[in-house]
Backbone as CSV, one residue per row, in Angstrom:
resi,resn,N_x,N_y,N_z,CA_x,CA_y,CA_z,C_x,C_y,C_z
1,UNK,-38.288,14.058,-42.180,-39.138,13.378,-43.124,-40.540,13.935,-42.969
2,UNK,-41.150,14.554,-43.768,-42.288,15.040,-43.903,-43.663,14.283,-44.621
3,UNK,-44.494,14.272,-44.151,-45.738,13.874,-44.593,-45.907,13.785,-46.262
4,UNK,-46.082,13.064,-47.145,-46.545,13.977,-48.749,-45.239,13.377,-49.066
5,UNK,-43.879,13.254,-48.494,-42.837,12.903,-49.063,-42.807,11.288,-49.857
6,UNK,-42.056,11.295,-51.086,-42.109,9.444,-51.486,-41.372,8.620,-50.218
7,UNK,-41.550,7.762,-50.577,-40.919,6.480,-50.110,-38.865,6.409,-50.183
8,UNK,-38.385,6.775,-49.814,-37.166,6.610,-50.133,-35.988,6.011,-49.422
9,UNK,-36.506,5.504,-47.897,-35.274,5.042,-47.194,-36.251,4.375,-46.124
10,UNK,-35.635,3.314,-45.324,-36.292,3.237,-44.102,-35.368,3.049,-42.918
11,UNK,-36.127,3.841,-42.111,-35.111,4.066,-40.936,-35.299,3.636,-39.687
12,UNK,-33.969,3.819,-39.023,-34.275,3.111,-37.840,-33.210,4.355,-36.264
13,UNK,-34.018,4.677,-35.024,-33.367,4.834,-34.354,-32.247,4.399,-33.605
14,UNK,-31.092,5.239,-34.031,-30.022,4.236,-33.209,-29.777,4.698,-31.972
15,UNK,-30.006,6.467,-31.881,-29.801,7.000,-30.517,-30.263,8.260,-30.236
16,UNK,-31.174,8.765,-29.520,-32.396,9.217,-29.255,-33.679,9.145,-29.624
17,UNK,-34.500,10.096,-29.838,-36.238,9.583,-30.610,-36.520,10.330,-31.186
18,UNK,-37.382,9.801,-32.347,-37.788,10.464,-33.106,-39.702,10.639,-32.989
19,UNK,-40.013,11.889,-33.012,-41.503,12.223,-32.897,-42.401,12.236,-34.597
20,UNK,-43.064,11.236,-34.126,-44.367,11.099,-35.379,-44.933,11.749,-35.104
21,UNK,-45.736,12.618,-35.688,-46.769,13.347,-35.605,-47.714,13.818,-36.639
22,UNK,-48.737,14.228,-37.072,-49.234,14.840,-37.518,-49.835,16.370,-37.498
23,UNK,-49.817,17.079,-38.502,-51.579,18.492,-38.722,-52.421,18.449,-38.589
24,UNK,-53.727,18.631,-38.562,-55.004,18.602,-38.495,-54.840,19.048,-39.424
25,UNK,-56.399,19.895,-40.273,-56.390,21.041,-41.689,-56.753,22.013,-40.540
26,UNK,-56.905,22.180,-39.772,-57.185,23.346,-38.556,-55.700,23.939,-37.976
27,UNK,-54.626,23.305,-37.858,-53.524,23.615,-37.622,-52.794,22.807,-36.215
28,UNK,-53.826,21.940,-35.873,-53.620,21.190,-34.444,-52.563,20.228,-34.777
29,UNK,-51.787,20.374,-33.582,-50.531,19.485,-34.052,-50.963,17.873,-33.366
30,UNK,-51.060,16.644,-33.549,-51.107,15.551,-33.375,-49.637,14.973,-32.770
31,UNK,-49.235,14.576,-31.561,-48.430,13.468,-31.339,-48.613,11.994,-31.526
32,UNK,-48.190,11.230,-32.454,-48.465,9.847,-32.046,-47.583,8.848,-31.262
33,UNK,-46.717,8.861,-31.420,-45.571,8.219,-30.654,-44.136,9.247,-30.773
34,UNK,-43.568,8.455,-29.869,-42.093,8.667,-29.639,-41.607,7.895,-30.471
35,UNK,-40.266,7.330,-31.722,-39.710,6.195,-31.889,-38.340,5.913,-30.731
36,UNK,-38.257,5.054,-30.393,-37.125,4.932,-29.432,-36.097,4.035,-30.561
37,UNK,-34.801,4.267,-29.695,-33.322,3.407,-30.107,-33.918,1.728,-30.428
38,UNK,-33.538,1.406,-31.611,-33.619,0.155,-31.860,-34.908,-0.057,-32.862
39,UNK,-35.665,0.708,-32.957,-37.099,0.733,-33.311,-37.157,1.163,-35.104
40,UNK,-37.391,0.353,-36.237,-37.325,0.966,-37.395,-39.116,1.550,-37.485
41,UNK,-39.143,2.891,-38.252,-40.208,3.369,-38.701,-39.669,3.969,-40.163
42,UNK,-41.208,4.227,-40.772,-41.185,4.379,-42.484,-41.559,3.240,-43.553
43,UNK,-41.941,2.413,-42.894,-42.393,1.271,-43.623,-42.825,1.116,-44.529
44,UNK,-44.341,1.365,-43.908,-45.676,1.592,-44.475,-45.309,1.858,-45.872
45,UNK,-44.231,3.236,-45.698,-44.653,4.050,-47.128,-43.563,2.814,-48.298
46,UNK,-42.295,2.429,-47.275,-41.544,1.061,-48.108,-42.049,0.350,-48.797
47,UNK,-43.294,-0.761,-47.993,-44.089,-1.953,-48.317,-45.095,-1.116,-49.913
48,UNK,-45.712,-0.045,-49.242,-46.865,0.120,-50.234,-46.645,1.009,-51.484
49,UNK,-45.085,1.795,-51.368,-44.669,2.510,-52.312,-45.553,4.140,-52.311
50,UNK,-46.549,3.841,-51.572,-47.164,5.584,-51.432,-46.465,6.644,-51.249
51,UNK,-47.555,8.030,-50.659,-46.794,9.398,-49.952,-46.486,8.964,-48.488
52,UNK,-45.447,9.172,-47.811,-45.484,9.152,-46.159,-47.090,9.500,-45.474
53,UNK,-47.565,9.293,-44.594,-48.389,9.502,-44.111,-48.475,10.593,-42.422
54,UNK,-47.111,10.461,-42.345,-47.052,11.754,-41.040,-45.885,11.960,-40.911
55,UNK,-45.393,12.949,-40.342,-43.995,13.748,-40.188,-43.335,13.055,-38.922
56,UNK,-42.366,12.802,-39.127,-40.967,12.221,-38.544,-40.138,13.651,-37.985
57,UNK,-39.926,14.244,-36.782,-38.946,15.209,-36.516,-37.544,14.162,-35.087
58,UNK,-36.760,14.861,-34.904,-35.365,14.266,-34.230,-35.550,14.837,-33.149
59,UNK,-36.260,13.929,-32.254,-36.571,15.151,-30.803,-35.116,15.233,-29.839
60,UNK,-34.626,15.904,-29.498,-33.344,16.497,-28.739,-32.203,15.561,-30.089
61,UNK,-30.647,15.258,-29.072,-30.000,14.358,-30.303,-30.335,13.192,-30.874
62,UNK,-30.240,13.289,-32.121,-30.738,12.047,-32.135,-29.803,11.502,-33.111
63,UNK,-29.540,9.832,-33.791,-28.776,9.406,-34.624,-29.224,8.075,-34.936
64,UNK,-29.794,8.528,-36.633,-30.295,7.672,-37.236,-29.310,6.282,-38.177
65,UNK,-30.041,5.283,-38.612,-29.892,4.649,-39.501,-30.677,4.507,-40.528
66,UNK,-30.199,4.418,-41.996,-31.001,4.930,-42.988,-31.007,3.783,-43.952
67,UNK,-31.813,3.149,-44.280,-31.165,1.834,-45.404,-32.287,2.038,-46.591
68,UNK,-31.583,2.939,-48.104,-32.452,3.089,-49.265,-33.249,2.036,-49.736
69,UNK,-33.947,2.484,-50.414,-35.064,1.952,-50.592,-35.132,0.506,-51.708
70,UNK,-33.829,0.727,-52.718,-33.490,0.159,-53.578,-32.404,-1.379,-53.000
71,UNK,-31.612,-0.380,-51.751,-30.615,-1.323,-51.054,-31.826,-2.652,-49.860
72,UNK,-32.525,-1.768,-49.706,-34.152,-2.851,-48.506,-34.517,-3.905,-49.797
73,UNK,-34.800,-3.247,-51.625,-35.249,-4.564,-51.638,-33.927,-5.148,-52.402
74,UNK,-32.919,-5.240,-52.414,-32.009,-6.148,-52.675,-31.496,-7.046,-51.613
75,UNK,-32.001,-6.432,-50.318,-31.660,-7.098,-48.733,-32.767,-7.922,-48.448
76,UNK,-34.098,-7.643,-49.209,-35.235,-8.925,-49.142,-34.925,-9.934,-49.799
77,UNK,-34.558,-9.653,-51.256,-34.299,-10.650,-52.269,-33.580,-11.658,-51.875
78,UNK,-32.313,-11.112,-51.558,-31.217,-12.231,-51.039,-31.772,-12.892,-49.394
79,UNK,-32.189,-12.322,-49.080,-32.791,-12.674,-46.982,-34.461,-12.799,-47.231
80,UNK,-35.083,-13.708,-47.793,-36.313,-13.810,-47.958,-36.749,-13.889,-46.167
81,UNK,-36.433,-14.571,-45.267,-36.222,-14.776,-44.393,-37.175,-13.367,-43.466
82,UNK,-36.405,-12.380,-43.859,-36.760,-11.228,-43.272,-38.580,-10.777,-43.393
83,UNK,-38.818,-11.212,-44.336,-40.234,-11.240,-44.645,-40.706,-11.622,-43.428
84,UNK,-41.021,-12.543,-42.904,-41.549,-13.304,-41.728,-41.263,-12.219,-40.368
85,UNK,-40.032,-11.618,-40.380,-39.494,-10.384,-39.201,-40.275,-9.509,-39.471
86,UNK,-40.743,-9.223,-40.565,-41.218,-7.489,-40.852,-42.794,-7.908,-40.261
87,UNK,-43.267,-8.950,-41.063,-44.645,-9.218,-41.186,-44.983,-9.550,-39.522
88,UNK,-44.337,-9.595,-38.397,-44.249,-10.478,-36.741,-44.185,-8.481,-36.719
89,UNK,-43.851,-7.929,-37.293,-43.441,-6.585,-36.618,-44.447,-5.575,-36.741
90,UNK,-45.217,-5.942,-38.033,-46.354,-4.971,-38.556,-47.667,-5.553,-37.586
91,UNK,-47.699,-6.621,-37.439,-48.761,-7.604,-36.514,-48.371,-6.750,-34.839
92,UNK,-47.208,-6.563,-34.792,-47.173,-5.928,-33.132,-47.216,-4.785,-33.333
93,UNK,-47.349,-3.671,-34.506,-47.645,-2.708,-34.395,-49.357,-2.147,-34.371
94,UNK,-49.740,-3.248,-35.283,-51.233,-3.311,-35.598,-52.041,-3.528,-34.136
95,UNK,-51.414,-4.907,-33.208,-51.953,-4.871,-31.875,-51.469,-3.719,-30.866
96,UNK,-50.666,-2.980,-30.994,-50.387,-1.561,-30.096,-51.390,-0.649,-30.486
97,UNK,-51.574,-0.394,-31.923,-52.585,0.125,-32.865,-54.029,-0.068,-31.752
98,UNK,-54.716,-0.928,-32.331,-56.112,-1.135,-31.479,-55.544,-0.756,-29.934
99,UNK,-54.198,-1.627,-29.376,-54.562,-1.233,-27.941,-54.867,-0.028,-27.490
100,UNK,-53.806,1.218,-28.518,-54.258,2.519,-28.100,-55.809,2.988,-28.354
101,UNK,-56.525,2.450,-29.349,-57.698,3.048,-29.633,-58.873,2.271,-28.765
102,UNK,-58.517,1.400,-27.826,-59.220,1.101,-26.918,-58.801,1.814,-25.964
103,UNK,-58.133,1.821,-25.406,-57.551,2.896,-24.053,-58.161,4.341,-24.444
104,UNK,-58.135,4.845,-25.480,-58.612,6.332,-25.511,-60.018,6.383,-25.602
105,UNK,-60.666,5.083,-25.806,-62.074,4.720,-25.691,-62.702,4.323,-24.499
106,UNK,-61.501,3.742,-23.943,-62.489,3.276,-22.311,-61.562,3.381,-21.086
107,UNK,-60.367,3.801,-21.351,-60.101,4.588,-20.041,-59.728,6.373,-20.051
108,UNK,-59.925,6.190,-18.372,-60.348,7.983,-18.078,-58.432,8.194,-18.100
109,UNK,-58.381,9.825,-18.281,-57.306,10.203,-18.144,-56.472,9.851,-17.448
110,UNK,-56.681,9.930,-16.331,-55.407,9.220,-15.076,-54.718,7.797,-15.768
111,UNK,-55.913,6.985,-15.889,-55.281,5.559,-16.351,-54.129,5.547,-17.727
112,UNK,-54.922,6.413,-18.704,-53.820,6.635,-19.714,-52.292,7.177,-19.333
113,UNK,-52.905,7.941,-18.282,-51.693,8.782,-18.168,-50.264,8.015,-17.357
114,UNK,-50.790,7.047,-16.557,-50.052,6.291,-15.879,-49.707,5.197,-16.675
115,UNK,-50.257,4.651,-17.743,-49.982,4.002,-18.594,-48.922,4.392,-19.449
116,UNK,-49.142,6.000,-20.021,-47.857,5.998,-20.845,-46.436,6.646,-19.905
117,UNK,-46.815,7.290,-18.875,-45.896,7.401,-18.063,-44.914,6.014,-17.653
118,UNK,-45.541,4.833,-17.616,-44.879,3.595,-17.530,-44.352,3.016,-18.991
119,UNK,-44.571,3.061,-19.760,-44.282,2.861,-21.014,-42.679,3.751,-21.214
120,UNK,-42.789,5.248,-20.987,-41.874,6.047,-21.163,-40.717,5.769,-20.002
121,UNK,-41.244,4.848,-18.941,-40.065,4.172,-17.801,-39.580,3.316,-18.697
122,UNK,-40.433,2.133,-19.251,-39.368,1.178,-19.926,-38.429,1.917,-20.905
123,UNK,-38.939,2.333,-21.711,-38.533,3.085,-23.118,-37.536,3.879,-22.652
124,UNK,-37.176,4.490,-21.402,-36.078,5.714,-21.267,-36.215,6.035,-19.810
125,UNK,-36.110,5.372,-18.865,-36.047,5.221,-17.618,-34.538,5.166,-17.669
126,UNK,-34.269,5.532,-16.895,-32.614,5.912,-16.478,-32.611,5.832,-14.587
127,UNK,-32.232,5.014,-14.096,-31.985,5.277,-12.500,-31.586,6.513,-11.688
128,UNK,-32.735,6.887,-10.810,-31.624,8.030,-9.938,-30.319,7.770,-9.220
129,UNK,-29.637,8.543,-9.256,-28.694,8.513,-8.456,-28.802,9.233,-7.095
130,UNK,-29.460,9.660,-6.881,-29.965,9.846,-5.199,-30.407,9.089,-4.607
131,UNK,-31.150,8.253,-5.796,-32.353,7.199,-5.006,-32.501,6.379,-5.682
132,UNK,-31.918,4.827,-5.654,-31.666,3.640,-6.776,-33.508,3.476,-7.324
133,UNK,-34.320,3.968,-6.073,-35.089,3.084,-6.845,-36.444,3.553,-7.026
134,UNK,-35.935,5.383,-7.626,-36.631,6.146,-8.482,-35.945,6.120,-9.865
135,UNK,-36.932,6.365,-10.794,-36.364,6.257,-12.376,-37.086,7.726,-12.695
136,UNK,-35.728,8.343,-13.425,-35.983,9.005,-14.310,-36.324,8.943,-15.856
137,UNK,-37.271,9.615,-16.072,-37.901,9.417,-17.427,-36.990,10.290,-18.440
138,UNK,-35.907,9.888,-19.405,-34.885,10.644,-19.985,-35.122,11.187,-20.975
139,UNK,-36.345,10.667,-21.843,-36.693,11.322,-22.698,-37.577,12.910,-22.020
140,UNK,-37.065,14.151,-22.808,-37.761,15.195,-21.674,-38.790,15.206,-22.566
141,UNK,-40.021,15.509,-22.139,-41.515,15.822,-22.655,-41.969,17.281,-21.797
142,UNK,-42.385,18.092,-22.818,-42.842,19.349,-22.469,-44.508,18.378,-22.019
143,UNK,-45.292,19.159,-21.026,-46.540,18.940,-20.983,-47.404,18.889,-21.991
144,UNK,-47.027,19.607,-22.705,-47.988,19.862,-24.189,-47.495,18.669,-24.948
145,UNK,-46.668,18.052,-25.170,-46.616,17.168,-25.703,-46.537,15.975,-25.097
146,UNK,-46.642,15.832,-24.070,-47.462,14.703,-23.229,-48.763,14.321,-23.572
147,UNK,-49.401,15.479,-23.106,-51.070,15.737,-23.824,-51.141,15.171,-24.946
148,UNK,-50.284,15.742,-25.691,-50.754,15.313,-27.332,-50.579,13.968,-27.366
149,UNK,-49.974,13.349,-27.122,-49.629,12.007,-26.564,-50.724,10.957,-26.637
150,UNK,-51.615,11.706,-25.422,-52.878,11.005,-24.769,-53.865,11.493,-25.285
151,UNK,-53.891,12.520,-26.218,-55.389,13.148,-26.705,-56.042,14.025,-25.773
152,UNK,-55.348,14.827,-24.993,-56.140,15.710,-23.727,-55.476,16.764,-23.999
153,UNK,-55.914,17.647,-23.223,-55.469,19.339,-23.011,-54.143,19.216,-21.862
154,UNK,-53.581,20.193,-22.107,-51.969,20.434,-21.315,-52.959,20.329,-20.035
155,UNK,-53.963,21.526,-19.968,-54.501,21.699,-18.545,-54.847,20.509,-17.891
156,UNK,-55.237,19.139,-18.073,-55.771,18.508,-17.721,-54.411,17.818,-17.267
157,UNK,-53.775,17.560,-18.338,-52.657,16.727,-18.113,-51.733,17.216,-16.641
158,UNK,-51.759,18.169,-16.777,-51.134,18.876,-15.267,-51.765,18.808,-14.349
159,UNK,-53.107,18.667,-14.557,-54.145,18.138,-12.821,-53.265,17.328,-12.888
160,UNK,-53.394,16.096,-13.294,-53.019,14.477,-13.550,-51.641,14.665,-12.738
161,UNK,-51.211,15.369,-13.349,-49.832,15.178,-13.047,-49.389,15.208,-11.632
162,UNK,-50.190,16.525,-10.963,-50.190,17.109,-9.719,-50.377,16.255,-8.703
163,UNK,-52.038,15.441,-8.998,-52.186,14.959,-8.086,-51.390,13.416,-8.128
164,UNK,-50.886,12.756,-9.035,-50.326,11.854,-8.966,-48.703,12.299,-7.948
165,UNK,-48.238,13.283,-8.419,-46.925,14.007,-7.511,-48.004,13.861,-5.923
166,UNK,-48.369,14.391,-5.617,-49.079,14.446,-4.127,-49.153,13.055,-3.807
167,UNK,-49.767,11.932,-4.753,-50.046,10.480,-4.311,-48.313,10.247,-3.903
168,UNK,-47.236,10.957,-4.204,-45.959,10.291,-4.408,-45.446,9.112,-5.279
169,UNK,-46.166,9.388,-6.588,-46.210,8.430,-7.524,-45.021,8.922,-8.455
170,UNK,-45.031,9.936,-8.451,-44.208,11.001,-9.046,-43.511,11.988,-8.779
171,UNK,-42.313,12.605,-9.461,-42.291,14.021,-9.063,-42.048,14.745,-10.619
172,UNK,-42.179,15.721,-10.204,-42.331,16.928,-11.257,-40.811,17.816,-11.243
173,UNK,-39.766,17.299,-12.131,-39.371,18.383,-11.587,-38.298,19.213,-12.892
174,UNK,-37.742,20.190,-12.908,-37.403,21.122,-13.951,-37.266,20.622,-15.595
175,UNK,-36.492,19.498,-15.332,-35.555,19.256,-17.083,-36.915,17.471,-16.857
176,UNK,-37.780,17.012,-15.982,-38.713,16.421,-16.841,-39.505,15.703,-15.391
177,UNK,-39.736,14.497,-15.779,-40.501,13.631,-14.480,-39.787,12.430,-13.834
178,UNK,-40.030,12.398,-12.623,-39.265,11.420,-12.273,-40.351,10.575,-11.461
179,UNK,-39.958,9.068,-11.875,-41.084,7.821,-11.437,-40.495,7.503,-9.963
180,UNK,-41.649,7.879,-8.738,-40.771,7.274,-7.880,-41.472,6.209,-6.939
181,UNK,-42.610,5.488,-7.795,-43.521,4.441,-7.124,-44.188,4.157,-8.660
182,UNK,-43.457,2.881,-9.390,-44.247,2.088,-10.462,-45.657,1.673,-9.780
183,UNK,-45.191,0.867,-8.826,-46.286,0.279,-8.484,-47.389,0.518,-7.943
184,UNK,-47.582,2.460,-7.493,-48.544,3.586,-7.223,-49.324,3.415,-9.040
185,UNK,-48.480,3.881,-9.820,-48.842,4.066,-11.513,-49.616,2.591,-11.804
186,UNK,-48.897,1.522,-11.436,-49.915,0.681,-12.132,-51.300,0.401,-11.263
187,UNK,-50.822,0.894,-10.129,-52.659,0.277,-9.368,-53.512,1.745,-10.464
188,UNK,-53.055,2.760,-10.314,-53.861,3.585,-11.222,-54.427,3.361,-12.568
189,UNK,-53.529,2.690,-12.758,-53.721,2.435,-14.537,-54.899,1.347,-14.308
190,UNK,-54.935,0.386,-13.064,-55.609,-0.906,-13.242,-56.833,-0.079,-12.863
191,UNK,-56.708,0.937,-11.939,-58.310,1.621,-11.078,-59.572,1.888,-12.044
192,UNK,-59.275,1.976,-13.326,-60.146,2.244,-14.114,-61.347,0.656,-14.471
């Protein structure tokens, strides 16, 4: 689903994620979120009938649910009900909304970074099996798109990364990151 596109379906992850993102007019690619399993996105463009407003790609497998646009409002009509679900849903997106644009306003890198590093535990934490009570983060994230994530440079994001691995908060290792002290990440996140 591309940016500029109409309104035509709204969807929902059933199994893997899907990456929002945006262009700059400079060519800079924007991450905004991950969508995870369970999570509908495309709304916006549903409710208001506009162009999409940012590109939707299927990061590794992924498997959607798709419900047209014509079939959503014959599923309002009859389920008025649902109104009240959507409107509780746009309100918790709107407060994630500000929360991020306060965090990129008043905390320093580390804190973000341990912030969405914990976020990406709930969202796709998977248990080690070496070690019950390290979590692997399953969604894989290249560094660069970590960064983009948080609004920083890869380079920075890899200090971060490093020295949090040294705190033993973390490890770093081939196919992605593995959490092996939450409770290292949240005193960080709070240190700010």
């Amino acid at each position: 689903m591309a940016r500029g596109d109409p309104p035509s379906e709204w969807t929902a992850v059933a199994k893997g994620a899907v990456r929002v993102s945006s262009t700059s007019l400079s060519g800079k690619q924007i991450t905004l979120t991950y969508v995870e399993p369970g999570v509908w996105f495309g709304d916006v463009a549903m409710f208001d009938g506009d162009q999409r407003t940012h590109d939707a790609y299927a990061h590794g497998a992924t498997t959607l649910l798709c419900v047209s646009r014509n079939d959503f409002q014959k599923i309002l009509t009859v389920h008025v009900e649902l109104y009240e679900a959507l409107m509780r849903l746009q309100a918790r997106r709107i407060r994630t909304l500000f929360g991020l644009v306060e965090d990129l306003n008043t905390l320093p890198l580390r804190a973000r970074l341990a912030k969405q590093l914990l976020h990406l535990v709930r969202s796709y934490g998977v248990p080690c099996l070496s070690d019950g009570s390290e979590t692997r983060i399953g969604l894989q994230l290249a560094q660069e798109e970590l960064a983009q994530l948080l609004g920083a440079s890869r380079q920075r994001v890899n200090q971060e990364l490093k020295s949090m691995e040294r705190e033993n908060a973390i490890r770093i290792e081939q196919g992605g990151l593995v959490v092996r002290n939450r409770d290292m990440l949240m005193r960080i996140e709070a240190e700010s």
